[in-house]
C-alpha positions in Angstrom: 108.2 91.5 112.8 106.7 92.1 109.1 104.8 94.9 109.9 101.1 94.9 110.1 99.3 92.9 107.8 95.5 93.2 109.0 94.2 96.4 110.7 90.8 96.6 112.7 89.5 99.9 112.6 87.3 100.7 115.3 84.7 103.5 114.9 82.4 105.2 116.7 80.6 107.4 113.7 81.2 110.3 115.7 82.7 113.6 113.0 86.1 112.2 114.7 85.6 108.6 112.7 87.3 110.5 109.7 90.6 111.2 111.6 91.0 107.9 113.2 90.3 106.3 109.5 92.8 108.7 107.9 95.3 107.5 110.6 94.6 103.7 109.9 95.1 104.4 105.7 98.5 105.8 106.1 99.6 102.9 108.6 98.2 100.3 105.9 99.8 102.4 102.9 103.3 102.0 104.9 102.6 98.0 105.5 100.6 97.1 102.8 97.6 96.0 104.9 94.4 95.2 104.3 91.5 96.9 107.1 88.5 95.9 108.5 86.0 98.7 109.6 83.7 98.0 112.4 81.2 99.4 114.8 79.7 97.9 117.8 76.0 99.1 118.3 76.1 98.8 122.2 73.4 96.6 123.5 71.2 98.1 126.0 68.3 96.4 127.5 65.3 98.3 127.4 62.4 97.4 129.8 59.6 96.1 127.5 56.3 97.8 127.7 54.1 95.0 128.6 54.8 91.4 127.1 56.0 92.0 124.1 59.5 91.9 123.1 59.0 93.2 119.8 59.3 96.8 120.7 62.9 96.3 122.1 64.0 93.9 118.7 62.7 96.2 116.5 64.7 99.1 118.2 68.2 97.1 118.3 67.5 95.8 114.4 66.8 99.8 113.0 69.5 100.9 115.0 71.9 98.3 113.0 70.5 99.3 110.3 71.6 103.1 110.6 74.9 102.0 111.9 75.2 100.0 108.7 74.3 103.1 106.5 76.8 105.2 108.4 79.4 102.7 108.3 79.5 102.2 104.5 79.0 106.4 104.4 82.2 106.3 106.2 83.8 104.4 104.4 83.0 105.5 100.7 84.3 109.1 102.4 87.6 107.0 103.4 88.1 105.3 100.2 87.7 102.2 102.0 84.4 101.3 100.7 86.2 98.0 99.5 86.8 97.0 102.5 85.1 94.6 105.0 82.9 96.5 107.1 81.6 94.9 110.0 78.4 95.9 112.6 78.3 94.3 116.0 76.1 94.4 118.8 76.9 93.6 122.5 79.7 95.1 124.8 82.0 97.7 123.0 85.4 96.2 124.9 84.4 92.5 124.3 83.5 92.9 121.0 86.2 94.9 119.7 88.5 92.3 121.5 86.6 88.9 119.9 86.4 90.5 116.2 90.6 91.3 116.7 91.2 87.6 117.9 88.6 86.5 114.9 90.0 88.4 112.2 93.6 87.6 113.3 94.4 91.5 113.2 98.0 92.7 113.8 96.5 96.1 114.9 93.7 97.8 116.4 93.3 101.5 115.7 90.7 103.6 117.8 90.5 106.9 119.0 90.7 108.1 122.2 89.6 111.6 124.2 91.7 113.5 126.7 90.0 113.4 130.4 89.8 115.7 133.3 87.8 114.9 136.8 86.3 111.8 138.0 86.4 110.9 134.2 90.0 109.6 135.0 88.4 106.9 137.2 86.3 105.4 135.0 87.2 102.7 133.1 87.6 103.7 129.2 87.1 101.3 126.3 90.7 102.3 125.5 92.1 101.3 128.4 90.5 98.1 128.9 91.1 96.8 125.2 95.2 97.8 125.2 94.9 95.2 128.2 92.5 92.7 126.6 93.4 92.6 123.0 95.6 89.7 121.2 97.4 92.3 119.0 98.7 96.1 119.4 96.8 98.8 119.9 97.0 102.6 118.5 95.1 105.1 120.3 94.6 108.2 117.7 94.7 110.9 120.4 91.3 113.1 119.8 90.6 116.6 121.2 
């Protein structure tokens, strides 16, 4: 193996963003690799009030928008600001997974929480991409 040559940084704009990116920049430091930032805006479906539809577009398209802001905030704040920085909208796991297998990344890097109770049940993000994805997978353990 020659290392890993293009990183997908996941992100969730959350304060722990920062520590996941700071993870991704040394592995990409080590291996010379270039990184993709994204986002997935989650899509879900509102009930329209009446007919229109508008309402419900309008509230996905500002909310891309922010994510877009934040994104780019993120990564001037990373030193990454030259870097491709992507916003997607639709199911976190399938997302994450199609822009890996698009991109041709090496590795993803995302974080992932600690969980106690019935969370362990659940189904994480984590869990389902490490299973899904086309490349390796580094879970930045957050607390």
């Amino acid at each position: 193996m020659n290392g890993y040559k293009k990183i997908l940084l996941v992100v969730d704009l959350s304060d722990d963003s920062r520590v996941i990116g700071e993870r991704a920049k040394v592995i990409a430091n080590c291996y010379q690799s270039d990184i993709t930032l994204l986002h997935v805006v989650e899509y879900v479906p509102v009930e329209p009030m009446g007919e229109a539809l508008l309402p419900t577009v309008q509230i996905e398209s500002e909310l891309v928008d922010r994510a877009r802001k934040k994104l780019a905030d993120l990564a001037q704040q990373l030193s990454l600001a030259q870097c491709p920085q992507l916003v997607e909208t639709g199911s976190i796991k399938t997302e994450i997974v199609r822009a890996a297998q698009r991109l041709g990344a090496d590795l993803i890097v995302l974080g992932s929480r600690e969980r106690h109770g019935l969370a362990i049940l659940l189904n994480f993000t984590e869990d389902t991409i490490l299973h899904a994805a086309p490349c390796d997978v580094l879970a930045v353990r957050l607390h």
